[in-house]
C-alpha positions in Angstrom: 0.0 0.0 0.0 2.7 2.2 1.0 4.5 1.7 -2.9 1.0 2.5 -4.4 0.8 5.8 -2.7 4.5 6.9 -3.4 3.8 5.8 -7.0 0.8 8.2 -7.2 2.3 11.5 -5.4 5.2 11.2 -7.8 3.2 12.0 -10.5 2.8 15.0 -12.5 0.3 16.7 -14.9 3.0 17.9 -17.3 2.9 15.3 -20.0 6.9 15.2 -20.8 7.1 11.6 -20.5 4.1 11.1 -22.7 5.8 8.9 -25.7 3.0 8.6 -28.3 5.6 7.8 -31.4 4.8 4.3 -30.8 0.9 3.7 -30.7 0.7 2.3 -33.7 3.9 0.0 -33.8 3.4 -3.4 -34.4 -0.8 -2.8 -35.4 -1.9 -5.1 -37.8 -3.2 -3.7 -41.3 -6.8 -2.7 -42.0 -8.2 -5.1 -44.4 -10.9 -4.5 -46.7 -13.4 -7.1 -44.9 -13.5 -5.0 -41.9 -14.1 -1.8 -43.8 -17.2 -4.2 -45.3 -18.3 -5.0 -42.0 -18.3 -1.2 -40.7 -20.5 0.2 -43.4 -22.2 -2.9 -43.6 -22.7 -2.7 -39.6 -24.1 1.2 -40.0 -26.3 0.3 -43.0 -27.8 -2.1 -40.9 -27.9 0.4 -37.6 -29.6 2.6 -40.0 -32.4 0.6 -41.7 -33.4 -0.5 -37.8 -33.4 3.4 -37.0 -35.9 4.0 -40.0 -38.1 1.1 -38.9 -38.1 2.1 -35.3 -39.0 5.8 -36.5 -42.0 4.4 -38.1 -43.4 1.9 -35.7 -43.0 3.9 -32.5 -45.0 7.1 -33.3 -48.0 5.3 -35.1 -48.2 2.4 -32.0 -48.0 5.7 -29.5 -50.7 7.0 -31.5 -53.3 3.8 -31.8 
């Protein structure tokens, strides 16, 4: 408990040791399935948004 608490007041808000150079190292490749699946994934979203936009207000109404 002690090493916890020395680890967190040791800390600082400056951001110099922030290394973001390597985020993407070693990320595999975007493939064309997966851009497939994205639009295929907000095609779908949207026909169920359409659908829902229809049904709810007419079965609030009846």
């Amino acid at each position: 408990m002690e090493e916890k608490k020395k680890e967190q007041a040791t800390g600082t808000l400056s951001g110099a040791c922030d290394d973001t150079s390597s985020v993407l190292e070693g990320a595999e490749p975007w493939e064309p399935i997966e851009t497939k699946l994205i639009l295929g994934s907000f095609a779908v979203a949207l026909v169920a948004l359409i659908i829902g936009l229809l049904i709810v207000p007419t079965s609030v109404l009846h």
